[in-house]
C-alpha positions as CSV (number, residue, x, y, z in Angstrom):
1,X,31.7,9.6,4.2
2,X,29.3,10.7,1.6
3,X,27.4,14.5,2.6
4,X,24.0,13.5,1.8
5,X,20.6,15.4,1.5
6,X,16.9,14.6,2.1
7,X,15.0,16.3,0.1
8,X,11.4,16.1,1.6
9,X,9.2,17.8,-0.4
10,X,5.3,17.9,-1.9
11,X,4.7,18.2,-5.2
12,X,1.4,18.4,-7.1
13,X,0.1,15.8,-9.4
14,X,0.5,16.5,-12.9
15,X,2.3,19.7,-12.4
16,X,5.5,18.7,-14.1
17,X,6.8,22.1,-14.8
18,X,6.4,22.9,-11.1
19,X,7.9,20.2,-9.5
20,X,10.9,19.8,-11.2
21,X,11.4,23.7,-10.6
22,X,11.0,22.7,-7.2
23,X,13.3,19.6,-7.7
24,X,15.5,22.2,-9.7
25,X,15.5,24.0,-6.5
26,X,17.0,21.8,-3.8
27,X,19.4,20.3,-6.0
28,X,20.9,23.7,-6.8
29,X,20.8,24.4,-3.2
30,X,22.3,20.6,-2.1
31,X,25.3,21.5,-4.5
32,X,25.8,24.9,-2.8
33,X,26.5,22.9,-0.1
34,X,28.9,20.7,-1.8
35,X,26.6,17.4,-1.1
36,X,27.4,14.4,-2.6
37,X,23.7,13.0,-3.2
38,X,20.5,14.0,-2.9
39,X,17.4,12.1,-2.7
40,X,13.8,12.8,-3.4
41,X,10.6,11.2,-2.6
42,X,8.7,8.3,-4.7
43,X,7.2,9.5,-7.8
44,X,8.2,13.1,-7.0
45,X,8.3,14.4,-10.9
46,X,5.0,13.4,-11.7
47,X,3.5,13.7,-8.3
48,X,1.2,11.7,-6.2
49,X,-1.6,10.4,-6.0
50,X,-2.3,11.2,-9.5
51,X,-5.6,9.1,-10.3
52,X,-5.5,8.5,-14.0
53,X,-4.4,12.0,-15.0
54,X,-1.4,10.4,-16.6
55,X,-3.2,7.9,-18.7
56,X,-5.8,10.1,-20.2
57,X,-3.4,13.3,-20.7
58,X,-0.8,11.2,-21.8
59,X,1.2,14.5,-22.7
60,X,2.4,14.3,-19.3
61,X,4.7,11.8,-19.8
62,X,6.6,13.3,-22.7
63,X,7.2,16.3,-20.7
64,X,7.9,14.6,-17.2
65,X,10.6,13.0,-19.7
66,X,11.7,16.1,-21.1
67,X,11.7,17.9,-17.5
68,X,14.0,14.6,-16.3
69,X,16.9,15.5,-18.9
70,X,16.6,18.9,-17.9
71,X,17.3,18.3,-14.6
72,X,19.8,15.8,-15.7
73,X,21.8,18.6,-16.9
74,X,22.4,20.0,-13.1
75,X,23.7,17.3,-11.9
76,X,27.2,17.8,-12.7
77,X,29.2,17.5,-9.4
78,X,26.2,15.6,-7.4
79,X,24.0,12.1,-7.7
80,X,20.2,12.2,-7.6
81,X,18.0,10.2,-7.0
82,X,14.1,11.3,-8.6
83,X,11.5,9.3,-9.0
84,X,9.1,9.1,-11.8
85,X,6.6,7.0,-14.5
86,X,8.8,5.2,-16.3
87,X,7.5,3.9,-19.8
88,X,8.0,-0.1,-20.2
89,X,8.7,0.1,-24.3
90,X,7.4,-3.9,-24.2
91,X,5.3,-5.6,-25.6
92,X,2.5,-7.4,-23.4
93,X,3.7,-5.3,-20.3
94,X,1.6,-2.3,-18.5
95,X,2.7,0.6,-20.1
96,X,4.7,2.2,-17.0
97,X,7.4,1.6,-14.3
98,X,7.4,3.3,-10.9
99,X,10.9,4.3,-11.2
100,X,13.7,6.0,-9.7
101,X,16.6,7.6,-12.0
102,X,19.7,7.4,-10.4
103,X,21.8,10.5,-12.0
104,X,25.6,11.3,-11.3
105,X,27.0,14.0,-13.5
106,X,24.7,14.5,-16.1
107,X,24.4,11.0,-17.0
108,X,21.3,8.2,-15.7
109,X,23.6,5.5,-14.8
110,X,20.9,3.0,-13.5
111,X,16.9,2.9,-12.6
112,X,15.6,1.7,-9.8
113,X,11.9,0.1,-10.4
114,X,9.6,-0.7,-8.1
115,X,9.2,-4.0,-7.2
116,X,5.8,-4.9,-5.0
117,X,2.8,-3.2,-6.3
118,X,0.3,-2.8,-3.4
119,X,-3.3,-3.1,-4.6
120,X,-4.9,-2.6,-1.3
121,X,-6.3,0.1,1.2
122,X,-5.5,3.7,-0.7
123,X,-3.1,2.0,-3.5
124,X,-3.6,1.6,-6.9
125,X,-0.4,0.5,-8.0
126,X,-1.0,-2.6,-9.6
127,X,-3.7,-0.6,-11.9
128,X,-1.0,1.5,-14.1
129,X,2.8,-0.2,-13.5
130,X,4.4,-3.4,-14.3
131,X,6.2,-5.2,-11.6
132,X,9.8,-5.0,-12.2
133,X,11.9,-8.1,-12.7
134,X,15.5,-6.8,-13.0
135,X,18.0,-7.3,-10.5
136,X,17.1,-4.1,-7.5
137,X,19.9,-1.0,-8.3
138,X,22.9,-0.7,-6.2
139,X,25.2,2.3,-7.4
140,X,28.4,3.0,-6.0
141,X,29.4,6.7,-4.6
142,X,32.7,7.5,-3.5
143,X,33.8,4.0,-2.2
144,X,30.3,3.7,-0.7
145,X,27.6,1.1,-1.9
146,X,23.4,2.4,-2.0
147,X,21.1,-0.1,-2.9
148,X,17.5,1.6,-3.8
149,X,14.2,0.1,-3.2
150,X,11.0,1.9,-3.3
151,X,8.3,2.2,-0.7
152,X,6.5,-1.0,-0.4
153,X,9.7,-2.8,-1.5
154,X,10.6,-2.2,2.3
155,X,7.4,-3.9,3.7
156,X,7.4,-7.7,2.9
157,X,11.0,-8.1,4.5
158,X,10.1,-11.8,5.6
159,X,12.6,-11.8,8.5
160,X,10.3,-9.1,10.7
161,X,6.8,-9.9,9.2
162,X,7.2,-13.4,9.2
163,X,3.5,-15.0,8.5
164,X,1.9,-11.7,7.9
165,X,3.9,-11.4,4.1
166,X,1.4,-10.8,1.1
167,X,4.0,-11.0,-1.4
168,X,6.2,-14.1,-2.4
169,X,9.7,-11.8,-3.1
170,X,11.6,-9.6,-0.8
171,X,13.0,-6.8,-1.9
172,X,15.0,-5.9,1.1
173,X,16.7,-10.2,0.9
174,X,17.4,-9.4,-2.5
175,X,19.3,-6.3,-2.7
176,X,21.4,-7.2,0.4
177,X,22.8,-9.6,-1.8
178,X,24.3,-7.1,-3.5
179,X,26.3,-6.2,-0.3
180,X,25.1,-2.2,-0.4
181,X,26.3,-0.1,2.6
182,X,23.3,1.2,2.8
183,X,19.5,1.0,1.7
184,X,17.6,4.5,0.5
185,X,13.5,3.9,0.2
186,X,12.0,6.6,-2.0
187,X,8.6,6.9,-0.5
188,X,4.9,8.0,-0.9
189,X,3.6,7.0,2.6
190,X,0.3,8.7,4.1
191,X,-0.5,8.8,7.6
192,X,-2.5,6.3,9.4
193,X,-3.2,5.2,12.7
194,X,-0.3,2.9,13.9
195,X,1.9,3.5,11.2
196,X,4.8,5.4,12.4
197,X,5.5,2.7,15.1
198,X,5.3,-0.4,12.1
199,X,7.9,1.3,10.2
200,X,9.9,2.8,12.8
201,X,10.1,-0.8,14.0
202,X,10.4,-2.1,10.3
203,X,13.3,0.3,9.6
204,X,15.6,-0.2,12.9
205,X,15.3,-4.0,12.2
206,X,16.6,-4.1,8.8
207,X,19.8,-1.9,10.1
208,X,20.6,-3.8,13.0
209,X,20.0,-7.6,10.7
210,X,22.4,-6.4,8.4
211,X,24.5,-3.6,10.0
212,X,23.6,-0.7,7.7
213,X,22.4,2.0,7.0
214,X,18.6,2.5,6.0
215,X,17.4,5.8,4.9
216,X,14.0,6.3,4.4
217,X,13.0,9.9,2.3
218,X,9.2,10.5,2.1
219,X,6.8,12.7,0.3
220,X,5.3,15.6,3.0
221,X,2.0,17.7,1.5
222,X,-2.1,16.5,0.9
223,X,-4.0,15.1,-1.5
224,X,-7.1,13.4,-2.2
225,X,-7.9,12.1,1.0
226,X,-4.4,11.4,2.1
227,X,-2.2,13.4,4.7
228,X,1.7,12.5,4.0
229,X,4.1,13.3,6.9
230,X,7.5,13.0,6.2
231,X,9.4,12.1,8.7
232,X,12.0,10.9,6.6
233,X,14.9,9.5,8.7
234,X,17.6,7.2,8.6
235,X,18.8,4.9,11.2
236,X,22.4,3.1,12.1
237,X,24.0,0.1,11.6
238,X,22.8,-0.8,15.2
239,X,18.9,0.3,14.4
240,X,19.4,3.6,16.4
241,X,16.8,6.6,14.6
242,X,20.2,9.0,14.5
243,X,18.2,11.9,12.1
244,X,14.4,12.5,11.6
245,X,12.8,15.4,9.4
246,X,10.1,17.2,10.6
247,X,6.7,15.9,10.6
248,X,3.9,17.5,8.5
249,X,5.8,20.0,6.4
250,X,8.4,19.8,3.6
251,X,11.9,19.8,4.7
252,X,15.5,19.8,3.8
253,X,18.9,18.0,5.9
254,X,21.9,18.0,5.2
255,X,24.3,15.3,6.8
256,X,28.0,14.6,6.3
257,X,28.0,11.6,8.5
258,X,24.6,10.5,8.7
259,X,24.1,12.2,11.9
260,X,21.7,15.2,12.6
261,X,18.6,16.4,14.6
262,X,16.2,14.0,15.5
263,X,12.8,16.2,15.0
264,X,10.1,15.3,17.4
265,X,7.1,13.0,16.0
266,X,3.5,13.4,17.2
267,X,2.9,12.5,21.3
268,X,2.4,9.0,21.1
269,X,2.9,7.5,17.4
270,X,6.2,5.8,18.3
271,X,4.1,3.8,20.9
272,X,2.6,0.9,20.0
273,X,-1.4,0.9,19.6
274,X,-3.4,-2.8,20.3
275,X,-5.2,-3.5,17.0
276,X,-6.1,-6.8,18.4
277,X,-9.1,-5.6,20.5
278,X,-11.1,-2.5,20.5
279,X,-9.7,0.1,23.2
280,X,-11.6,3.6,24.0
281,X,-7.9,4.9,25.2
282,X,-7.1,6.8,22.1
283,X,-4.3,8.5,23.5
284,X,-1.3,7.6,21.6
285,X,-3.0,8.6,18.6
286,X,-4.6,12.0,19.3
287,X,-1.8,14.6,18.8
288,X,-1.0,12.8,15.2
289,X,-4.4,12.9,14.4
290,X,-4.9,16.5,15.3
291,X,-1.4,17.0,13.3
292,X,-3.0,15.2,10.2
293,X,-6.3,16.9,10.0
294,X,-4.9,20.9,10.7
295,X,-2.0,20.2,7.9
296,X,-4.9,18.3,5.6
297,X,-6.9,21.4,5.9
298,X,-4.4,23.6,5.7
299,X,-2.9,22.2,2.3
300,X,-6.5,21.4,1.1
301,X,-7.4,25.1,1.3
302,X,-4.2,26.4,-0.2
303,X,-3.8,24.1,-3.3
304,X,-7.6,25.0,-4.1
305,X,-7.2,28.6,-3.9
306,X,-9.6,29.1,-1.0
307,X,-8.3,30.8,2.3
308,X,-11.4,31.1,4.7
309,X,-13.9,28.4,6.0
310,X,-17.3,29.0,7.0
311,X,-19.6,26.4,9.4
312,X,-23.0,25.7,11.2
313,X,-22.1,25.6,14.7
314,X,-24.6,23.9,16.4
315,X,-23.1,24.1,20.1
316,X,-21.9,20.2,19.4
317,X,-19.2,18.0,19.7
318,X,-18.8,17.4,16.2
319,X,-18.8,21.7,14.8
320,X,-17.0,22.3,18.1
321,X,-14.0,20.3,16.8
322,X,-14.3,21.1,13.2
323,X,-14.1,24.9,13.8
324,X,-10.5,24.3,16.2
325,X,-9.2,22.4,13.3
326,X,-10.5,25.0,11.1
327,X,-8.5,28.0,13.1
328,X,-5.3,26.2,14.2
329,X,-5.0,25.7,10.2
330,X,-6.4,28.9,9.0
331,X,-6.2,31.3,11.5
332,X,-9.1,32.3,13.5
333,X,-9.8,35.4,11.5
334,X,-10.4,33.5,7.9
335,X,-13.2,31.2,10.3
336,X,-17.2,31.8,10.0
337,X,-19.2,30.1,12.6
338,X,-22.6,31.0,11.8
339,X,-25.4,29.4,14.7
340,X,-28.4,28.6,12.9
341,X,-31.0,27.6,15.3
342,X,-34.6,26.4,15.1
343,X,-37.3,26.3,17.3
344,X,-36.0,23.5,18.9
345,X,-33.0,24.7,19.4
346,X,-32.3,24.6,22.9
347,X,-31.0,28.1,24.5
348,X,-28.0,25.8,25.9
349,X,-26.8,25.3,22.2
350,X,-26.9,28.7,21.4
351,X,-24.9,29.8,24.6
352,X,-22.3,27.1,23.8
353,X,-22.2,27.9,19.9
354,X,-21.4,31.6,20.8
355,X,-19.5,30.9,24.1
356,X,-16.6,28.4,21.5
357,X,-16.7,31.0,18.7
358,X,-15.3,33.5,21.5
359,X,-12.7,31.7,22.7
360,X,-11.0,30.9,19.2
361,X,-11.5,34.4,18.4
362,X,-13.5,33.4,15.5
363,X,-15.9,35.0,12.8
364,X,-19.2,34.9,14.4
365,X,-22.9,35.8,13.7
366,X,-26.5,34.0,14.1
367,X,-29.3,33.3,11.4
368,X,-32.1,32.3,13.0
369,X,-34.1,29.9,10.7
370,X,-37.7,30.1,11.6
371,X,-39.1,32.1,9.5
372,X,-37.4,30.3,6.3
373,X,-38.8,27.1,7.6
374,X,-42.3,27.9,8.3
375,X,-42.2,29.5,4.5
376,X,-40.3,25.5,2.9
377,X,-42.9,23.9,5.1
378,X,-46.0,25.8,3.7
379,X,-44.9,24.9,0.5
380,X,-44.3,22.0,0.7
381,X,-47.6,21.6,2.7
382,X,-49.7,22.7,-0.2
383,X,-47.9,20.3,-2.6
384,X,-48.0,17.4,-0.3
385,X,-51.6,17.5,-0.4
386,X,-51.8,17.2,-4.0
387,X,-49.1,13.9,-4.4
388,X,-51.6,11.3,-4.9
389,X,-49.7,8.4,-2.8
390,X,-49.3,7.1,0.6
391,X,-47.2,9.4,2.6
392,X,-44.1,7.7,4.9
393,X,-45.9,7.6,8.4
394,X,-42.8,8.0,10.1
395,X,-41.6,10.8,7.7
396,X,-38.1,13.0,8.4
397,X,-38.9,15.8,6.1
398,X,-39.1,18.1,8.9
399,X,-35.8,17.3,10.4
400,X,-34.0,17.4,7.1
401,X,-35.3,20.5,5.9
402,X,-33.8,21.9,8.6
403,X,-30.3,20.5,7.8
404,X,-30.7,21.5,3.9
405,X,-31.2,24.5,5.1
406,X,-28.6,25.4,6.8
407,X,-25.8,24.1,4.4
408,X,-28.3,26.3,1.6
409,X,-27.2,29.1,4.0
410,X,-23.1,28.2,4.4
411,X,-23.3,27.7,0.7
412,X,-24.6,31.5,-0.2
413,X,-22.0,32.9,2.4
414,X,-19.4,31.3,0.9
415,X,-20.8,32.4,-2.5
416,X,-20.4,35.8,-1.8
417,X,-17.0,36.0,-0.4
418,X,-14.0,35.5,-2.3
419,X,-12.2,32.4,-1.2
420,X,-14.7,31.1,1.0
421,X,-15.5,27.1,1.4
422,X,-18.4,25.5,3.7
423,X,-17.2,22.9,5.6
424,X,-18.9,19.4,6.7
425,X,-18.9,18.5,10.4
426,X,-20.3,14.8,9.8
427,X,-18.3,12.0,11.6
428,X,-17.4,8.6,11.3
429,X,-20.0,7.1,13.1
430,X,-22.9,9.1,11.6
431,X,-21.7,8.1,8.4
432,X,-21.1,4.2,8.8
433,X,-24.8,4.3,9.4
434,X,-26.1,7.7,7.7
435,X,-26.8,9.7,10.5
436,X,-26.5,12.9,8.4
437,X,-28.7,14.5,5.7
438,X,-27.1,14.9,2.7
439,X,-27.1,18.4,1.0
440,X,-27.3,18.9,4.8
441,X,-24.4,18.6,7.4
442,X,-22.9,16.5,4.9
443,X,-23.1,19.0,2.7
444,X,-19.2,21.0,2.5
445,X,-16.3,21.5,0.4
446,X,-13.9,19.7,2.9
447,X,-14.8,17.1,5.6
448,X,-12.7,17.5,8.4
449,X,-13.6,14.9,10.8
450,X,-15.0,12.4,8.6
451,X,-12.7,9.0,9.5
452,X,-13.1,10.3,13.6
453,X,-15.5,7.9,15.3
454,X,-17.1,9.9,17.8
455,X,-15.9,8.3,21.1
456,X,-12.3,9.0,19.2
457,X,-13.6,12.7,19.0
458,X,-14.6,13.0,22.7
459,X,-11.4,11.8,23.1
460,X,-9.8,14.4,20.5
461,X,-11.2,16.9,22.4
462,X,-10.2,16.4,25.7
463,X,-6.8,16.7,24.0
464,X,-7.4,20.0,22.1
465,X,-8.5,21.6,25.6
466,X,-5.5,20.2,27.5
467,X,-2.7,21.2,24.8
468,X,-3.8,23.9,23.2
469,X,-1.8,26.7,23.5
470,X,-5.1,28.7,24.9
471,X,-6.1,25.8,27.5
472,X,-10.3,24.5,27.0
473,X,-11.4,26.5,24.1
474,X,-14.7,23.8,23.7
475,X,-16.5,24.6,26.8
476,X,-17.0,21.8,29.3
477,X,-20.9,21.6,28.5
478,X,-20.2,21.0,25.1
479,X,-18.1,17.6,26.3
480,X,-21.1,16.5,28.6
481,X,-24.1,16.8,26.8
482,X,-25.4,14.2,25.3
483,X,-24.7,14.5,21.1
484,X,-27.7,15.1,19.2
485,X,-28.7,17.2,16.2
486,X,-31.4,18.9,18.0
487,X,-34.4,18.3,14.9
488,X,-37.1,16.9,16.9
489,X,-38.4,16.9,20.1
490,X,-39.0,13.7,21.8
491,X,-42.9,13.7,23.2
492,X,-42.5,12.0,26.5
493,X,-39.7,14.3,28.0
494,X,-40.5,17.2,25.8
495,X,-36.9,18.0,24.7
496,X,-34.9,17.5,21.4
497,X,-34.0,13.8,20.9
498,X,-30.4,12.8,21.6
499,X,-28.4,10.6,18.8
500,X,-28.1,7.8,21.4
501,X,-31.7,7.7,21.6
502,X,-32.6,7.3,17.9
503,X,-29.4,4.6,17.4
504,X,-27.8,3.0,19.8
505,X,-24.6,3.8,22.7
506,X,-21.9,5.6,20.4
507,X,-19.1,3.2,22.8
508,X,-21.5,0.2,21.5
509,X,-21.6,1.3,17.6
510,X,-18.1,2.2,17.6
511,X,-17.2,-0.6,18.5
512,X,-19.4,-2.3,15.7
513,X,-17.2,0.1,13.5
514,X,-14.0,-1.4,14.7
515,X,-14.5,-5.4,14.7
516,X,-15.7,-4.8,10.9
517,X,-12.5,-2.9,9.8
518,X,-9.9,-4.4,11.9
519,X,-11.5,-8.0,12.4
520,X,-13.7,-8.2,9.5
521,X,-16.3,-9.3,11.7
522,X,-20.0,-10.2,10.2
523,X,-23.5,-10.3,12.0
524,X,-23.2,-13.6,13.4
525,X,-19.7,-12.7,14.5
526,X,-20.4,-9.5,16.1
527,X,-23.9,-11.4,17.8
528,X,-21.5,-13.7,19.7
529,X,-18.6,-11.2,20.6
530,X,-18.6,-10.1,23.7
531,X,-18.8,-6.0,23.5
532,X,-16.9,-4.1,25.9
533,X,-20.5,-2.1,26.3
534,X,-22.2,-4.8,27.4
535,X,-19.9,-5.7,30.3
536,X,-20.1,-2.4,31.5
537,X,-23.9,-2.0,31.4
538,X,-24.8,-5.6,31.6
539,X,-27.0,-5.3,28.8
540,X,-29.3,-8.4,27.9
541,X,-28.6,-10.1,24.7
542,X,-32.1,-8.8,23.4
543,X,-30.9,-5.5,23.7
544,X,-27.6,-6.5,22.0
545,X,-28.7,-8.1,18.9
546,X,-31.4,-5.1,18.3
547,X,-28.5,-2.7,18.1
548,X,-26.3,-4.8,15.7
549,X,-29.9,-5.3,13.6
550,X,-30.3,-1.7,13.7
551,X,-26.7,-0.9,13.1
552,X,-26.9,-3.1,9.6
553,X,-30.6,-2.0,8.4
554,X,-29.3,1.6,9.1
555,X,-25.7,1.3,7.4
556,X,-27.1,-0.6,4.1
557,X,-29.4,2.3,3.6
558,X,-26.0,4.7,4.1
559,X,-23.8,3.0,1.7
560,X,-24.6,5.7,-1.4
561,X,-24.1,8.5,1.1
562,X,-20.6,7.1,2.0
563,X,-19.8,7.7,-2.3
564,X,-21.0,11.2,-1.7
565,X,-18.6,12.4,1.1
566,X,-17.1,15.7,0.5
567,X,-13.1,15.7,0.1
568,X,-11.7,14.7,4.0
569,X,-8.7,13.5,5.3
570,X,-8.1,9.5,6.2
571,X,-6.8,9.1,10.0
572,X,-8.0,5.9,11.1
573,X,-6.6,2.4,10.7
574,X,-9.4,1.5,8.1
575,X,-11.7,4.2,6.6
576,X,-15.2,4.5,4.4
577,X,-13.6,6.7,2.3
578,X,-14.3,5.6,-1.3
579,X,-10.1,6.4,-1.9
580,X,-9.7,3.3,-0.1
581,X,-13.3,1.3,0.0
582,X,-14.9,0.0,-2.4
583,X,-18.7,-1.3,-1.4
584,X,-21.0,-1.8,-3.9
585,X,-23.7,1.1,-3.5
586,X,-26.3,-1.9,-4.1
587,X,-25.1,-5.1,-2.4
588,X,-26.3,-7.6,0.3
589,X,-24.4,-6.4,3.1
């Protein structure tokens, strides 16, 4: 039986010299320990996702060439398998492969390419590599046969997704007809929502239809939007899990017989999760989504070269969360919460605000903002009085000046100290239908929360209270208020106007959200669906149609802020995030 190693590891696009030290690295290390093989994620010399870096500096590809006989020339003793941009050298083809070199003492005895190109969600691969054609590689190691597919080559196997295939070939049909004991899938897979249990499920299938082995060796790190988790694993000729790496962080196992520790996964992502209708029980999915966004910060930060965050916190939901996040990934004391308050800031806020910064332990101060906006509104008085046109009866100045000023003050903080970002608190559901200002609580070098609707934050945290190590750090009065940013004061009850009041039901929109991303639902769709809102309340149909009318005036006129989202980290099943959707700023919908 072969001693094999998984080599999970991030590397950084572009930085060829640095991966394949890293790559160096572990090899050295497997042959230390007398392994046979060793395998590495997709794409791992060039590193991914590497936008276009490597068709504009096309440098890159010489050296990741020249770094791949390098490495070559350590292999004596040990096989490899690295993946990286192959050149095609043909005429009338793209100009790359998605590879995988398959090295056995000192020598590149076959390649593995990459079959199915996805062209969907967060993938681009269709945009740079050809599709291969050759026969998939199957290499033989010490009486042992490995066939090696990559990724998405795994994900059209037509005997578990039946219907559902969106490609014509399948990889996983194809290679078993080379007999292999076993199947290794160099991946690049980020973490979504309901992932882990399609490919757990995916996985175990293909090695109990066959009765082989399957493992599955996948990238760990950040970037651009997308949180990888490892979790590379492989499973037994009956479809039992038998070894799993750890989740969110590089790793390295060892196994002489396939066997090892099975690492615990988030609470919840083996399960199941109904993406047939809309459910407001996000519990299988809150402990990976917490894991997701405190590693996405945490890498974000570090690969940047910043080390400390600073935020508004407004005594809300959505600051409340970001600044947990922040310190779980951070460490309280490289956290800023700065309360800003207004005159309409109610003395609740504040209290709350200063109450959650004490029990993270957190950097904490107040700058009252008054004075500053009765000296912006002066100005701006005087200079509104000579604009010869119609003023906007129904004008926000007023409310957005306040935001904008508020990220002007994060942004001169994090001016002055070394190291320092401002973060954005805006969530899902504000954005869909541009419930933020931008150069306001948009405004940030990292988004945190941007792809958490906010009954899924409610939800999130309830979660971060009850599992925290140090038990209800966001008070209880944050949790029941009604959200709200608190920038004007509604006339008839005389305090600041709640976001339910100036939308609609946050269980109602995000529900909207859902049936468009998971059901592509339209208007007239979502006019005759039956919400799960309106069951509850027993709404009339009036009311009903108003909101969805509402919901698409409001998200049409939100569309160009959605392209000018600060870096964040993708969580959900479908996202706004411009790494992933592509709406036309100017469009009919």
């Amino acid at each position: 039986m072969n001693k094999i190693v998984l080599a999970q590891i991030d590397t950084i696009a572009g930085d060829i010299d640095n991966n394949a030290l890293k790559i160096s690295e572990c090899i050295k290390k497997a042959k230390e320990q007398n392994a046979d093989l060793i395998v590495f994620p997709e794409l791992v010399l060039m590193g991914y996702p590497f936008g276009d870096i490597f068709v504009r500096h096309k440098s890159l590809i010489e050296r990741q060439l020249s770094a791949l006989n390098e490495i070559t020339n350590l292999t004596q003793n040990i096989t490899a398998l690295i993946g990286f941009v192959e050149p095609t050298k043909s005429a009338g083809k793209k100009p790359f492969y998605n590879s995988v070199a398959i090295i056995k003492n000192r020598e590149i005895i076959d390649t593995a390419r990459k079959i199915l190109l996805p062209n969907y969600g967060e993938f681009n691969d269709y945009r740079y590599f050809e599709s291969s054609k050759d026969k998939p590689a199957v290499f033989e190691l010490n009486g042992e046969k490995f066939g090696v597919i990559i990724c998405e080559d795994s994900f059209n196997h037509k005997a578990f997704f039946k219907n559902k295939c969106i490609y014509d070939i399948d990889p996983v049909s194809e290679i078993m007809k080379q007999k292999p004991d076993t199947i290794i899938n160099c991946s690049c897979s980020p973490s979504r929502c309901a992932k882990e249990f399609v490919k757990n499920s995916l996985f175990s299938s293909i090695s109990k239809e066959y009765g082989i082995h399957y493992v599955y060796v996948n990238k760990s790190g950040y970037a651009d939007n997308l949180s990888f988790d490892g979790a590379s694993r492989i499973y037994d000729k009956t479809g039992n899990l038998i070894l799993r790496a750890k989740s969110f962080e590089e790793d390295f196992i060892i196994t002489s017989d396939y066997k090892g520790v099975i690492n615990q996964i988030p609470k919840g992502a083996e399960k199941e999760i109904n993406l047939e209708n809309f459910e407001l029980n996000y519990t299988n999915d809150l402990d990976r989504t917490y894991q997701s966004i405190v590693f996405a910060i945490k890498e974000y930060f570090v690969k940047n070269g910043f080390s400390k965050a600073v935020l508004g916190l407004s005594g809300g939901l959505d600051s409340s969360v970001c600044a947990v996040l922040l310190a779980d990934a951070l460490g309280s004391e490289n956290v800023w919460g700065i309360s800003m308050p207004s005159r309409i800031t109610s003395k609740e806020s504040k209290n709350d605000a200063e109450i959650l910064a004490k029990n993270l332990g957190i950097n904490f101060f107040e700058i009252p903002l008054p004075s500053a906006i009765d000296t912006m509104k002066s100005m701006l008085n005087s200079a509104f009085e000579n604009i010869n046109s119609d003023k906007y009866d129904k004008s926000t100045t007023m409310e957005n000046l306040q935001a904008r000023t508020r990220a002007t003050v994060l942004w001169s903080i994090s001016n002055e100290y070394k190291n320092m970002l401002p973060v954005a608190t805006s969530d899902k559901s504000e954005a869909y239908i541009g419930y933020a200002t931008v150069n306001g609580d948009m405004s940030g070098g990292f988004a945190p929360i941007a792809d958490v609707t906010k009954t899924k934050l409610f939800a999130l945290a309830d979660f971060i209270n009850k599992n925290r190590k140090t038990k209800n750090v966001i008070p209880k009065s944050v949790l029941d208020k009604p959200p709200g940013a608190e920038l004007k004061i509604n006339p008839k009850t005389g305090k600041p106007v709640c976001a339910e009041e100036d939308n609609m039901p946050y269980e109602f929109l995000d529900e909207i959200i859902w049936l468009i991303e998971n059901k592509n639902f339209g208007k007239n769709e979502l006019i005759n669906h039956k919400f799960i809102y309106e069951q509850k309340y027993n709404i009339t149909f009036e009311q009903k149609q108003e909101w969805i009318n509402k919901f698409y005036r409001k998200s049409k006129c939100a569309v160009y802020k959605w392209h000018i989202l600060p870096p964040s980290v993708i969580t959900d099943v479908h996202s706004i995030n411009s790494i992933e959707y592509h709406q036309p700023i100017i469009s009919s919908v």
